[in-house]
TORPA-4810 file (N, C-alpha, C, O; in nm, 3 decimals):
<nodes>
NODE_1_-11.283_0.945_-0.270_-11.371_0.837_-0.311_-11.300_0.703_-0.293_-11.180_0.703_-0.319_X
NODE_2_-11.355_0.592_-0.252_-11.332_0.428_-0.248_-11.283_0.403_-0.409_-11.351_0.409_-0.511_X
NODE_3_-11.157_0.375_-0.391_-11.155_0.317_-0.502_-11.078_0.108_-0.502_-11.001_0.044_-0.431_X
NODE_4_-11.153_0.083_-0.611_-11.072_-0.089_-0.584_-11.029_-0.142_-0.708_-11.004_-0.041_-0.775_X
NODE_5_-11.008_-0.232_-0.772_-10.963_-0.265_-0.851_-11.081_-0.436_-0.871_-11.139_-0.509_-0.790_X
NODE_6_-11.066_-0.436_-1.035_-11.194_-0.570_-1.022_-11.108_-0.636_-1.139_-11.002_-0.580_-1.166_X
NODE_7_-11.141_-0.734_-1.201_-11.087_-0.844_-1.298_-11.184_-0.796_-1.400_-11.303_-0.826_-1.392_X
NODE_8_-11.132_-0.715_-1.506_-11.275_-0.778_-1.663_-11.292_-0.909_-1.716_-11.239_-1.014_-1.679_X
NODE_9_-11.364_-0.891_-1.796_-11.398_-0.979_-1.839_-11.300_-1.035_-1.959_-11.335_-1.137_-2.018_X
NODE_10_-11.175_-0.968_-1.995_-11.087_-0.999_-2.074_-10.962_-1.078_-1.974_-10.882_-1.168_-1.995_X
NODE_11_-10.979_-1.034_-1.915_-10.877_-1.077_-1.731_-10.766_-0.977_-1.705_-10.666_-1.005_-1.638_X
NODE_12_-10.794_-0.829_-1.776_-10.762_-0.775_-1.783_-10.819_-0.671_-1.605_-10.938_-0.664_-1.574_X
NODE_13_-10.709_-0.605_-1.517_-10.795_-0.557_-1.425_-10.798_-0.388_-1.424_-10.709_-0.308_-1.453_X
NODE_14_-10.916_-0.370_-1.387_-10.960_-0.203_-1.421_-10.955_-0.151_-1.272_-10.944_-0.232_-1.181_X
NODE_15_-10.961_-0.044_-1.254_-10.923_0.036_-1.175_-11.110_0.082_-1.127_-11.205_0.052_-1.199_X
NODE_16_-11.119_0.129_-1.042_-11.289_0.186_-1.053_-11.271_0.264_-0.875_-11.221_0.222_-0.770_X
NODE_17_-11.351_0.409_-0.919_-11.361_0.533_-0.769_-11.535_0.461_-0.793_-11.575_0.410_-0.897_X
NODE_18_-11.589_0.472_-0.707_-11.673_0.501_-0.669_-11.755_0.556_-0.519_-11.714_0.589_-0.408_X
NODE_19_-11.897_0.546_-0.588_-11.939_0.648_-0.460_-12.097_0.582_-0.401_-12.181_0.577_-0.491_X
NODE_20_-12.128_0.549_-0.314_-12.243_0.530_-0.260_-12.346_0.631_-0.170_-12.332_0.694_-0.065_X
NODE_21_-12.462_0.612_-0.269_-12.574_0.717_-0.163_-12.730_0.643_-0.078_-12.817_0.589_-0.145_X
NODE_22_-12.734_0.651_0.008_-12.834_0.542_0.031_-12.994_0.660_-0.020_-12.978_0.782_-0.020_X
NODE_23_-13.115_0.607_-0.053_-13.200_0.630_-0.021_-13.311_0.610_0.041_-13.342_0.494_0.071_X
NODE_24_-13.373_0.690_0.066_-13.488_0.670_0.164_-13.611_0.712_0.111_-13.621_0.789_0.016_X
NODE_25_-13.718_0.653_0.182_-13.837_0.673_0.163_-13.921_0.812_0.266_-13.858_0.870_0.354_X
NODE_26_-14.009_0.834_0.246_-14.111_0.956_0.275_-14.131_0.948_0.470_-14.169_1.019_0.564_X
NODE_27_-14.068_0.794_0.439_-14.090_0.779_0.644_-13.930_0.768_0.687_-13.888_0.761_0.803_X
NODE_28_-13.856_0.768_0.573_-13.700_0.743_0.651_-13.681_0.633_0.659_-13.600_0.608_0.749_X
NODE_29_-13.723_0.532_0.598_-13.665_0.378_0.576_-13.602_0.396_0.444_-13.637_0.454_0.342_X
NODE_30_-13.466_0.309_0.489_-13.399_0.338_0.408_-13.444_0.204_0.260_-13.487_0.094_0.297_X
NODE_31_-13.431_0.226_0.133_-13.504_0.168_0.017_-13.414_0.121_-0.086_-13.452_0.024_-0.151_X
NODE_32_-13.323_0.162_-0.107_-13.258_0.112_-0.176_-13.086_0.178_-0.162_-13.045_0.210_-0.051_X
NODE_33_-13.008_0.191_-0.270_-12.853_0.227_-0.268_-12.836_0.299_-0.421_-12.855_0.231_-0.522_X
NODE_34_-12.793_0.464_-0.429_-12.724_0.443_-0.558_-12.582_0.443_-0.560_-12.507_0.502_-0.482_X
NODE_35_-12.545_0.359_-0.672_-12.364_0.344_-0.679_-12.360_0.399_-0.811_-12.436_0.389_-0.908_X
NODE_36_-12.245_0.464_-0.789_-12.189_0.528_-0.923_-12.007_0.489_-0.887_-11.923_0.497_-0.798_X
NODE_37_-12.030_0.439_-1.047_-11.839_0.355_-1.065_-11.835_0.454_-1.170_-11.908_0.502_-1.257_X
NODE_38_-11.695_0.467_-1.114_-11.612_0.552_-1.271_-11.466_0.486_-1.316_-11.366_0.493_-1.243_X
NODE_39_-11.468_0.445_-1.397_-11.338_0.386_-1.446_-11.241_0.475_-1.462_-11.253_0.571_-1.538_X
NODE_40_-11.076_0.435_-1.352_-10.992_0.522_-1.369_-10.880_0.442_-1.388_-10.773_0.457_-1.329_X
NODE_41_-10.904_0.367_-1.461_-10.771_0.289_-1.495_-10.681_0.370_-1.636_-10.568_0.334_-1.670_X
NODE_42_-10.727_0.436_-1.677_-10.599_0.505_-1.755_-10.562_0.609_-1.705_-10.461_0.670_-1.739_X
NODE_43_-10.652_0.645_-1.602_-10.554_0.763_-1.492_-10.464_0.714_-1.421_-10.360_0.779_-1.403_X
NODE_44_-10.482_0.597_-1.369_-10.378_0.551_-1.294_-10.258_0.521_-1.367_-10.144_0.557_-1.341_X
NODE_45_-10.298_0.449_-1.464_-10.169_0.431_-1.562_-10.077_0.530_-1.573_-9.959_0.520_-1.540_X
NODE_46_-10.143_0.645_-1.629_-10.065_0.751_-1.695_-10.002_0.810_-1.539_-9.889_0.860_-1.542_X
NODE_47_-10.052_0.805_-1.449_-10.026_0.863_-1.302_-9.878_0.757_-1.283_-9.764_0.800_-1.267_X
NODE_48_-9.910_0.639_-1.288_-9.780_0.585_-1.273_-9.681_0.588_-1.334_-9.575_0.573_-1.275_X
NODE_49_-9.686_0.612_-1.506_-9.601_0.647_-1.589_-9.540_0.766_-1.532_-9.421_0.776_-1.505_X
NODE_50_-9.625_0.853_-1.515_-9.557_0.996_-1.505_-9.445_0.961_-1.375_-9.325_0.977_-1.397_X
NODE_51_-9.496_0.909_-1.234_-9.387_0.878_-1.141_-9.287_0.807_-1.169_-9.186_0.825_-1.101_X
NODE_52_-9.287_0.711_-1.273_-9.193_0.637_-1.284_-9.056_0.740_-1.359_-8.935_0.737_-1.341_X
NODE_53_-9.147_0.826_-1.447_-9.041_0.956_-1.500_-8.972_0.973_-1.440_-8.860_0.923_-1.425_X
NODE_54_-9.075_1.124_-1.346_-9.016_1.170_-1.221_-8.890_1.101_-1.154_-8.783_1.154_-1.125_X
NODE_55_-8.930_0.977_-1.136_-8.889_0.915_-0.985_-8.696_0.872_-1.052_-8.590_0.870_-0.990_X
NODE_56_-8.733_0.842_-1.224_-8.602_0.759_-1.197_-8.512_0.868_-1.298_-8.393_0.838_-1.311_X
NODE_57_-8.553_0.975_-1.360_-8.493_1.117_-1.483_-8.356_1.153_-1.377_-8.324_1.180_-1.261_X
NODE_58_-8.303_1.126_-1.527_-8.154_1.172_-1.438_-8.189_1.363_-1.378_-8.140_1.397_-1.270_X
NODE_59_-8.249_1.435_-1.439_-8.269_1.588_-1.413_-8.328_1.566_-1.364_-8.406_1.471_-1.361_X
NODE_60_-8.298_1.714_-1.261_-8.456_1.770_-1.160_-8.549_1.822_-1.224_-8.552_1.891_-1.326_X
NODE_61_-8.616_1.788_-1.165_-8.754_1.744_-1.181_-8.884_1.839_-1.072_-8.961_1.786_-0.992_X
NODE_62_-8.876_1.948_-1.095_-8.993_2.013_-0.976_-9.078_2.064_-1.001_-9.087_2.089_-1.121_X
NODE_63_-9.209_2.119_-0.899_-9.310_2.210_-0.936_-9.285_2.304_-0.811_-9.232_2.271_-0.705_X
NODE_64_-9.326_2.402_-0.840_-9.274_2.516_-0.754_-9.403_2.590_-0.757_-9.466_2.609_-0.861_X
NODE_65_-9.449_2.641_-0.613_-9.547_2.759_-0.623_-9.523_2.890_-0.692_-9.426_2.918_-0.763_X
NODE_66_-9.638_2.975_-0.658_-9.625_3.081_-0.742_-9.517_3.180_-0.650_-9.486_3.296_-0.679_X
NODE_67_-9.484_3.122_-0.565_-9.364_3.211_-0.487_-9.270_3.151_-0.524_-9.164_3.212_-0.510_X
NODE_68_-9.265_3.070_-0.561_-9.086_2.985_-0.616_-9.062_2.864_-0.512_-8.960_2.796_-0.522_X
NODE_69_-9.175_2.834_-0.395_-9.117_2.706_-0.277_-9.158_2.589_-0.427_-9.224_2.595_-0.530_X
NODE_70_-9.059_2.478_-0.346_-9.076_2.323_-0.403_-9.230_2.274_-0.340_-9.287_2.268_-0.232_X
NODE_71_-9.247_2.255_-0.432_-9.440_2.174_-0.374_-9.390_2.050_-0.427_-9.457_1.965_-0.368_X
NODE_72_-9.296_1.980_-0.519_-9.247_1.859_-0.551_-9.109_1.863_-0.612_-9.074_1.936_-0.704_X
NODE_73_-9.038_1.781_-0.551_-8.947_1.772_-0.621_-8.852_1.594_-0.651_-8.840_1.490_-0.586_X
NODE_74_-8.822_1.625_-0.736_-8.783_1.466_-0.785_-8.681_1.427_-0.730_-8.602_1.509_-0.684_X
NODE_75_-8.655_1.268_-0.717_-8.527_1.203_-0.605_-8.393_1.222_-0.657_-8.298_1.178_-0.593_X
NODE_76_-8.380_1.273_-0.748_-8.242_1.331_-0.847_-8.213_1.470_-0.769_-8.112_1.535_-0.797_X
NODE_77_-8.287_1.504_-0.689_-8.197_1.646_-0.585_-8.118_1.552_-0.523_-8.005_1.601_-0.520_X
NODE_78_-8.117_1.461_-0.480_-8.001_1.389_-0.373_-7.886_1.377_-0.465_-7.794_1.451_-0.430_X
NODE_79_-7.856_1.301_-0.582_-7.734_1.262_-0.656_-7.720_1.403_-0.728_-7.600_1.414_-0.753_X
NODE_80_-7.776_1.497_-0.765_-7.743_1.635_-0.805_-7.680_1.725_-0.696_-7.564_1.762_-0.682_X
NODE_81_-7.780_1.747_-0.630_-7.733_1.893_-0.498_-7.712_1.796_-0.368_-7.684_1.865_-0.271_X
NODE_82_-7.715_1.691_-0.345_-7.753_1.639_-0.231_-7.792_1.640_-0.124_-7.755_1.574_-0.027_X
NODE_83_-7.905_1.750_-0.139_-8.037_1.727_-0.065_-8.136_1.624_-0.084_-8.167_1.597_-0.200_X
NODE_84_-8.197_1.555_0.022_-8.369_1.526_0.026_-8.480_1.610_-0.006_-8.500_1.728_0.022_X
NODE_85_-8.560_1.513_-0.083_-8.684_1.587_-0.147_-8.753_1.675_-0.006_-8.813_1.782_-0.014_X
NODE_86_-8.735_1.623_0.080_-8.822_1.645_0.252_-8.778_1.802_0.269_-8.853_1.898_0.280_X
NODE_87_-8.614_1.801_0.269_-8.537_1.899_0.294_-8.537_1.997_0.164_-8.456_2.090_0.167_X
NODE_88_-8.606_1.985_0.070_-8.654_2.086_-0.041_-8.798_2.152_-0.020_-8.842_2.266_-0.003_X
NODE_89_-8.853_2.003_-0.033_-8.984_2.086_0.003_-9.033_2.175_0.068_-9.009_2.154_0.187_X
NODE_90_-9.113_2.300_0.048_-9.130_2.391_0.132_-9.041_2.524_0.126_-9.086_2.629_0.172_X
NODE_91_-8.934_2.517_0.077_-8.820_2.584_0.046_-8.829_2.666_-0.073_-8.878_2.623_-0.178_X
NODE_92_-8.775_2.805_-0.058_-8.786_2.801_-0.166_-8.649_2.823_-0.301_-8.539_2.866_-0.266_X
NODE_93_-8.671_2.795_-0.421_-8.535_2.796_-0.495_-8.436_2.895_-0.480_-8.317_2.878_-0.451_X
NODE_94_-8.501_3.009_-0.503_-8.404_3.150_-0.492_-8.304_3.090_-0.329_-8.185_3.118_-0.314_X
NODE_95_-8.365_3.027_-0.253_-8.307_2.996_-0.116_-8.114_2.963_-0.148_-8.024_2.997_-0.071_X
NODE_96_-8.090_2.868_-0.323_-8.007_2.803_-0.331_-7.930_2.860_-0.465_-7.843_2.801_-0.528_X
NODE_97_-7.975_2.970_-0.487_-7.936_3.008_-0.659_-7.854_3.095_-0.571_-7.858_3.117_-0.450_X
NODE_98_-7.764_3.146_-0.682_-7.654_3.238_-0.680_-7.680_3.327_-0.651_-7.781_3.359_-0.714_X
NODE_99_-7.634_3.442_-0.549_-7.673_3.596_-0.477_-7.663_3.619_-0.615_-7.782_3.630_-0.642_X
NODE_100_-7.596_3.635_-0.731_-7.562_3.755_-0.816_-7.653_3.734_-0.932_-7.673_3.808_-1.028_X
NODE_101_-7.711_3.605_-0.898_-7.880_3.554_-1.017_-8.000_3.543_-0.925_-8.089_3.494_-0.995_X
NODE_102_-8.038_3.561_-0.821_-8.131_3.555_-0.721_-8.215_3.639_-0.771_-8.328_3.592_-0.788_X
NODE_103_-8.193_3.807_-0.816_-8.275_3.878_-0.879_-8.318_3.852_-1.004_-8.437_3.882_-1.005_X
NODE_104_-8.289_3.818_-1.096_-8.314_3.730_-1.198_-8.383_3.595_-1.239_-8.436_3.559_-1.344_X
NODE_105_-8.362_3.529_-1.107_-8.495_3.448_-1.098_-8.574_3.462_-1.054_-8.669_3.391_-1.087_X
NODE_106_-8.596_3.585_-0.929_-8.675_3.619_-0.894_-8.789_3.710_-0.971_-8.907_3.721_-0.938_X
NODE_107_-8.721_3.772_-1.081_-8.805_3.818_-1.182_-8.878_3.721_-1.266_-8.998_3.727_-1.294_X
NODE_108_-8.787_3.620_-1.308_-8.836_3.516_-1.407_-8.992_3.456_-1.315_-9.104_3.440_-1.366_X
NODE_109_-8.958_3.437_-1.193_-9.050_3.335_-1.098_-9.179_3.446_-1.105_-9.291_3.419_-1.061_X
NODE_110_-9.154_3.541_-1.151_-9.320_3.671_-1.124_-9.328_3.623_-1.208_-9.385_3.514_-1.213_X
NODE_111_-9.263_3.696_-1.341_-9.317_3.647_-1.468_-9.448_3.508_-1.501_-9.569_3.511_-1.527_X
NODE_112_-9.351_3.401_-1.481_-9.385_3.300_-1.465_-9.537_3.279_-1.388_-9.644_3.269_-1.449_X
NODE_113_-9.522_3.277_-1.261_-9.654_3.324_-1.210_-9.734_3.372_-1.294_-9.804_3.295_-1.359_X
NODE_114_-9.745_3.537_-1.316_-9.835_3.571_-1.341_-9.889_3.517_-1.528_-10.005_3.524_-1.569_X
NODE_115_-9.774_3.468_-1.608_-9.859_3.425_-1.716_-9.915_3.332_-1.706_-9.950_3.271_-1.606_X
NODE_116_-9.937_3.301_-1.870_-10.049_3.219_-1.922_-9.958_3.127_-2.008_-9.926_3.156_-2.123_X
NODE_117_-9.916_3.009_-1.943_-9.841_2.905_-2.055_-9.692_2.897_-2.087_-9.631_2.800_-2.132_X
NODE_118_-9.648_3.013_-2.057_-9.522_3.089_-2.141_-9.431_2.975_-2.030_-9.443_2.922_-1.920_X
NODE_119_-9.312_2.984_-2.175_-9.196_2.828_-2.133_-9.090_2.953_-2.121_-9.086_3.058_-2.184_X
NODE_120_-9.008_2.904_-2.020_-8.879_3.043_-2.029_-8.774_2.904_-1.991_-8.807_2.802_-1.931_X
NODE_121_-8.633_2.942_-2.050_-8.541_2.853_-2.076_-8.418_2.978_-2.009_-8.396_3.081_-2.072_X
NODE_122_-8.340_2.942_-1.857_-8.245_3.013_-1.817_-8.169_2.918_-1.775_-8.202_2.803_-1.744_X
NODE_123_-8.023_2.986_-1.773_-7.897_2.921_-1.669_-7.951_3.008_-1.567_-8.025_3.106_-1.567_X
NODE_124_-7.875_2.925_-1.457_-7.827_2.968_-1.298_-7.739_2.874_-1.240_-7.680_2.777_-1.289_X
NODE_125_-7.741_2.914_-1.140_-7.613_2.863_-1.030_-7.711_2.818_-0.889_-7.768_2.889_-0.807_X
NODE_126_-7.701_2.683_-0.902_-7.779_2.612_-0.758_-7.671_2.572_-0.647_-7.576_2.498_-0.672_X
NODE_127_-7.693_2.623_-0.537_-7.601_2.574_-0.419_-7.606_2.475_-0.376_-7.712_2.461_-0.315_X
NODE_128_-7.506_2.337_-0.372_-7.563_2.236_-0.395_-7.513_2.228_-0.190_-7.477_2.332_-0.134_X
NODE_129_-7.521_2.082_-0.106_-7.535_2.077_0.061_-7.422_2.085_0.053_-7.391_2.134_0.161_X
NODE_130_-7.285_2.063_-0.031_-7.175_2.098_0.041_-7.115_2.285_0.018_-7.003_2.330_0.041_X
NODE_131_-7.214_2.342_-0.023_-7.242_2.484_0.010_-7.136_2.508_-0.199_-7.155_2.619_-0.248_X
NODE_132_-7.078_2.442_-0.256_-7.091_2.448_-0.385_-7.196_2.528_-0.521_-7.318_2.545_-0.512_X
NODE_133_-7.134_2.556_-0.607_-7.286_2.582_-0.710_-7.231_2.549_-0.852_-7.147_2.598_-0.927_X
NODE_134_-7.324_2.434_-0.855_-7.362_2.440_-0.980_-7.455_2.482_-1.105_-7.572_2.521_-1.099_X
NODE_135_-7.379_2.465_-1.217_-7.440_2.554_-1.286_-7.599_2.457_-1.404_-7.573_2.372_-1.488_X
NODE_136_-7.690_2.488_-1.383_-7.794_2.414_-1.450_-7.875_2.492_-1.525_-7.890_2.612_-1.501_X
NODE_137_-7.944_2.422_-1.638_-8.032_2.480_-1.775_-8.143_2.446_-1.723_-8.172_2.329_-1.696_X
NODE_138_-8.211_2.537_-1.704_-8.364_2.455_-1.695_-8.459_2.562_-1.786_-8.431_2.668_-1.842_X
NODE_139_-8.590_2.482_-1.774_-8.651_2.513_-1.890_-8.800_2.500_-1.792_-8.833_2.390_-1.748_X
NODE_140_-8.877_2.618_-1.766_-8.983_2.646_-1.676_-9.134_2.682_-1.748_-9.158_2.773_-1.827_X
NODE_141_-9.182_2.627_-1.720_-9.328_2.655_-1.761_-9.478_2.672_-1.646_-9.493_2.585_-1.561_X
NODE_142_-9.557_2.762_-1.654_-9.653_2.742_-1.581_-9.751_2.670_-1.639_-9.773_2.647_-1.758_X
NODE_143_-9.817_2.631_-1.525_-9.951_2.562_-1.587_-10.044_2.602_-1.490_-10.017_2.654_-1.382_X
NODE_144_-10.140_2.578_-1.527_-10.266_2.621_-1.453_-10.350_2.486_-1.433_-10.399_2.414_-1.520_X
NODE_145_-10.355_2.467_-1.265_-10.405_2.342_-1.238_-10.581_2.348_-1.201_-10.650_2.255_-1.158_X
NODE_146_-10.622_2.484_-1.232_-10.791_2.486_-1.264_-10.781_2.565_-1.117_-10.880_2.639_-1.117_X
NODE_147_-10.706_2.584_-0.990_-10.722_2.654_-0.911_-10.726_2.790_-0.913_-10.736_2.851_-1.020_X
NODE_148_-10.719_2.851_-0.794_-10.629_2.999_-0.827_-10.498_3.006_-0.811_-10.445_3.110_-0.851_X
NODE_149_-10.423_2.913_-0.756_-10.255_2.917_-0.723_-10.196_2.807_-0.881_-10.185_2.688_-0.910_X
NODE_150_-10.175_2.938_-0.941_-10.048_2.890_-1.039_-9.962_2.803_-0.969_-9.934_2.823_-0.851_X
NODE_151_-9.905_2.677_-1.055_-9.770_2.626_-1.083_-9.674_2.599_-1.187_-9.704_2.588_-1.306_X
NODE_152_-9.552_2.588_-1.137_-9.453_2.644_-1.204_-9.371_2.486_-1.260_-9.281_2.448_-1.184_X
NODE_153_-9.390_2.424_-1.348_-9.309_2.289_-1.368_-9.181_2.313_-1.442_-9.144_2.373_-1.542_X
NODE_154_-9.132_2.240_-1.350_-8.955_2.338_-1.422_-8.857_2.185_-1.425_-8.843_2.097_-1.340_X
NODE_155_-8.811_2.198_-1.536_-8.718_2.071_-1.539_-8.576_2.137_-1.594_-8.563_2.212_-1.691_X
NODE_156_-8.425_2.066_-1.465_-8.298_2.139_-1.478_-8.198_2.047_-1.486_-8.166_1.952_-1.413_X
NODE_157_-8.157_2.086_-1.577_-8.022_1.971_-1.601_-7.888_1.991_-1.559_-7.860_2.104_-1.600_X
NODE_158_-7.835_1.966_-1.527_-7.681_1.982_-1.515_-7.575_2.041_-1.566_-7.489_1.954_-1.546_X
NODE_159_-7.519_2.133_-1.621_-7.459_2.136_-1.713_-7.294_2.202_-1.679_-7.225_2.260_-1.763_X
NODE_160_-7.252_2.173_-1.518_-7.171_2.231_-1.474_-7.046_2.202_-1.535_-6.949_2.277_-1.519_X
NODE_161_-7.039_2.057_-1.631_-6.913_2.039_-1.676_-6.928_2.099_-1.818_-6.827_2.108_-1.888_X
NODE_162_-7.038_2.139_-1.862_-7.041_2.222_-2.012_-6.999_2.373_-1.978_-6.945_2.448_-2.059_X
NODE_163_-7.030_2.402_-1.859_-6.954_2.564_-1.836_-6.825_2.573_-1.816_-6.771_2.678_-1.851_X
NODE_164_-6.737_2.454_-1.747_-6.646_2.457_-1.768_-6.560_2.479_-1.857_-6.454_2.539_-1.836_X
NODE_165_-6.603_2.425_-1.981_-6.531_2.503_-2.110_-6.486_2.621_-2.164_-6.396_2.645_-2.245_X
NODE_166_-6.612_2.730_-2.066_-6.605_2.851_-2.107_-6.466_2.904_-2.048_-6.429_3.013_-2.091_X
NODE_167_-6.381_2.838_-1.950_-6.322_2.916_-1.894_-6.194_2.943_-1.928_-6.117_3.023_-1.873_X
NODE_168_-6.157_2.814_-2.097_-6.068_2.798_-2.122_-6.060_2.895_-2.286_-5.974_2.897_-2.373_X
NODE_169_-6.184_2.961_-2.274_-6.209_3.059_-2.419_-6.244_3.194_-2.345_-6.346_3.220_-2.281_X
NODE_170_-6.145_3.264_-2.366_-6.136_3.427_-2.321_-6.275_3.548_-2.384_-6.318_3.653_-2.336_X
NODE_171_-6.311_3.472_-2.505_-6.351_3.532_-2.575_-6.548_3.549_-2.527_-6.647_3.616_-2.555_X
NODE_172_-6.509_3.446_-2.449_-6.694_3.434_-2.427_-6.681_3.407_-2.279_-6.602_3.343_-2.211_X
NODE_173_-6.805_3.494_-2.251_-6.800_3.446_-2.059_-6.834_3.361_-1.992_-6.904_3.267_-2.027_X
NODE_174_-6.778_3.386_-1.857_-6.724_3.244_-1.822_-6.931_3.208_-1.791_-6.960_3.103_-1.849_X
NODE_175_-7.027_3.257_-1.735_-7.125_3.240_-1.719_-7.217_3.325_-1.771_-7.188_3.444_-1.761_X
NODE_176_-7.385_3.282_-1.857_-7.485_3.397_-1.909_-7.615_3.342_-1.815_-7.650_3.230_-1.777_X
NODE_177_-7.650_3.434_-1.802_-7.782_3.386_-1.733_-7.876_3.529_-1.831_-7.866_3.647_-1.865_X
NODE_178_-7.976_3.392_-1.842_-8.061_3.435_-1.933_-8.233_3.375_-1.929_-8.253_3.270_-1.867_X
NODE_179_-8.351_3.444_-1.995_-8.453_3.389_-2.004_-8.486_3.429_-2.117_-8.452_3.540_-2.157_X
NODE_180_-8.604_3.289_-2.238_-8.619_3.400_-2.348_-8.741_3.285_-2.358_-8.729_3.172_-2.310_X
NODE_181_-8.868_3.338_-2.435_-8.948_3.292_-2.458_-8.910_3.173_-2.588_-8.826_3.181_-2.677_X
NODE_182_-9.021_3.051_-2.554_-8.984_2.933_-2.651_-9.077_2.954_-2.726_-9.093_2.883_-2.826_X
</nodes>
């Protein structure tokens, strides 16, 4: 839909989609126009809020299909793994996780898929471009975008210098990879 932007009457400016249909008469002359405006100025807002998140969150930031590829991912893969969002997209995660957690997310990522809502909170090990892995918390949820293809919004933090600790306590291992319902 056309959308433009107009001045209110407060001088405040609104956002507006609209749509035009012409009509006609019984001989095909055309008679008049209907317009229908819909005000989307707090969609846009909240649309820009949300990018501005995305765009500047120190964590990654992705949505992932119901196979596990990046359908988005936030500009924090470059200063994290240092990849491009370009060079994510399409990809999929298991591509960069640890051989010895690959099955494990790959379970989590069905899971995920196939429910309804459910938040699962795991470590793993992401291979970052200089072929490295770090270790990140993320915390995954599906949502259902009214289609039939589930997505998967998953936000992962960093936490490779908090595992480091483990390595200096015998008593606890050096890495857990885990999922548990929130």
């Amino acid at each position: 839909y056309p959308e433009f932007r107009v001045r209110g009457k407060d001088g405040r400016w609104v956002h507006l989609e609209g749509t035009t249909r012409p009509v006609f008469d019984n001989e095909g002359n055309f008679t008049a126009a209907v317009v229908v405006l819909r005000d989307v100025t707090r969609l846009r807002e909240a649309e820009q809020n949300y990018r501005f998140l995305a765009e500047h969150a120190h964590d990654l930031i992705c949505i992932l299909d119901s196979e596990g590829r990046y359908a988005y991912v936030s500009p924090s893969c470059r200063s994290l793994l240092g990849y491009s969002q370009e060079y994510l997209r399409g990809n999929s995660i298991t591509d960069f996780c640890h051989p010895d957690e690959a099955h494990i997310l790959k379970d989590n990522l069905r899971k995920l898929a196939a429910g309804k809502g459910e938040t699962y909170r795991l470590q793993h090990r992401l291979k970052d471009h200089n072929g490295e892995y770090k270790h990140f918390e993320s915390i995954a949820k599906t949502t259902d975008s009214g289609d039939s293809d589930r997505r998967i919004l998953c936000a992962s933090r960093d936490i490779t210098d908090l595992s480091l600790i483990h390595i200096s306590e015998p008593t606890r291992p050096l890495y857990i990879s885990y999922a548990v319902f929130c």
